[in-house]
Each structure stands twice: as C-alpha cells, then as structure tokens.
N, C-alpha and C positions, 0 to 999 in steps of 0.2 A: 172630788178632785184627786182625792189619793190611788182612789177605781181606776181612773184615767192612765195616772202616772204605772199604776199596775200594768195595767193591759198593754202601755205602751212596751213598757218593760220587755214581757211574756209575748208583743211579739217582735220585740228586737231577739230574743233568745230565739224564736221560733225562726225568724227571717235567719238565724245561723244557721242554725240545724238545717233549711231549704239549701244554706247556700253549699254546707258541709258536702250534705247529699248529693250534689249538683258533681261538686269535683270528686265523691267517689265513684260517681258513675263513671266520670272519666279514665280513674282510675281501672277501672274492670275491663275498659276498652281498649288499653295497651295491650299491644305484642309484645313479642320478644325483646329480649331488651338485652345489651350488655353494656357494663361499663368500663371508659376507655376513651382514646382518641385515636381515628384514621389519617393515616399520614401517608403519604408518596414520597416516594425518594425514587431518586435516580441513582442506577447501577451500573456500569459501565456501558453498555448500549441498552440497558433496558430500563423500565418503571417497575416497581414493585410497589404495593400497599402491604404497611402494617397497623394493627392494630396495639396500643399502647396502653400501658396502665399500670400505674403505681402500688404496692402492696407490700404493707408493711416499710414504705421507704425505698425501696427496693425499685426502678423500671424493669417492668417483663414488656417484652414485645413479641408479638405473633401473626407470624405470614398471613397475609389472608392472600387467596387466589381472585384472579379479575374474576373469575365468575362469580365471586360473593360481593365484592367489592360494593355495588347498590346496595342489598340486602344487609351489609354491618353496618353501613352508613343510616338506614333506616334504624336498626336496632341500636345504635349509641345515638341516635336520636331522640325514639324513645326512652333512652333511659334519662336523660335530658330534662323530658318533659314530667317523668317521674317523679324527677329531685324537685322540679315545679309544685308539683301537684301535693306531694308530702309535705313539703314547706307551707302551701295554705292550707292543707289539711290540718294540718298543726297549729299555726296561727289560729282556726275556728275554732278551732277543740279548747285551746287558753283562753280563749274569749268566752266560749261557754261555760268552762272553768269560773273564770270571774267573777260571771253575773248568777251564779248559784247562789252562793252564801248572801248575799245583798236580798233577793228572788225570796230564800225562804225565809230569811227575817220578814221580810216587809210579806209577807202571806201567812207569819206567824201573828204578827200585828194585826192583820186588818180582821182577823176570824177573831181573836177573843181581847184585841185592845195590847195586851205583851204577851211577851211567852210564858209558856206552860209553866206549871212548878214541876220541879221534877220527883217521884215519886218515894216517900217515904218507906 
C-alpha cells in the first residue's frame, strides 16, 4: 500500500514537470513582446495611437505610427500572455517545490524503514 501511495506521488510530481514543460514550450514560442497599453485618442481632425506604460510610477507614452499599430497590438498582446504563462510557471514550480521534502522522506522510509544516521 505504501508502493501505491509512492508511485502515486512520483507521478503527481511527474504529471507537474509534463505540465511545467507543456507551458515552457509555450513560452519559446512568443514573439516580440512589449509592455504597455494601445490607446487612440482623437486629435483635432485626426486619430493617433499611443503606446502606454508606467515606470517607476511615472506615465511614459509613445507615438506608434498606423503602420505599426497591428503589429504593437500583437506585441502587448504577447506580452499578456507572457505574464500568463510565468504566473503558471511559477505556480508548478511551488508545487514541485512542495512535494520534494514529503517525496524524499517517504523514499528515505521505504528503502531502509527511517532515515540514515548521519555520519560520525
């Protein structure tokens, strides 16, 4: 029974690491990224986008031209899904954190009954 509850263990640790892995892949397959928010405002007869972003407290804003305008939208997009992706990356990573110390007690246990003496 103790086998059982092991293995189960070993592979809830393992189904982390698959899932870990799963969302760094993802991670490799973002583009460009900035961070930021696209905004339009209107200017006396015209539209303009800017791009937006806080630092140190401070708003910086900067012109983007309509020809980029898709293309930063993608990129503070990505960077979006970035803040996504680090957030459960992190979450796995504490989880697999967790279940170490539990993991190698109970694999210290089952091999010689408790742990080792430590060496004189």
């Amino acid at each position: 029974m103790e086998e059982a509850m092991e293995r189960k263990r070993q592979v809830s640790t393992n189904a982390l690491i698959r899932r870990r892995d799963g969302w760094l892949k993802k991670l490799a397959e973002l583009g460009p990224m900035v961070r930021g928010s696209l905004c339009t405002a209107r200017r006396a007869n015209h539209v303009v986008h800017q791009l937006t972003v806080s630092v140190k407290g401070k708003t910086h804003t900067v012109y983007v031209p309509v020809g980029m305008v898709e293309e930063v939208k993608q990129w503070t997009k990505n960077h979006r899904r970035l803040q996504r992706i680090l957030k459960e990356i992190s979450k796995l990573n504490m989880a697999i954190i967790h279940r170490h110390v539990p993991e190698s007690r109970a694999a210290g246990r089952s091999t010689t009954g408790r742990l080792p003496n430590p060496p004189n």
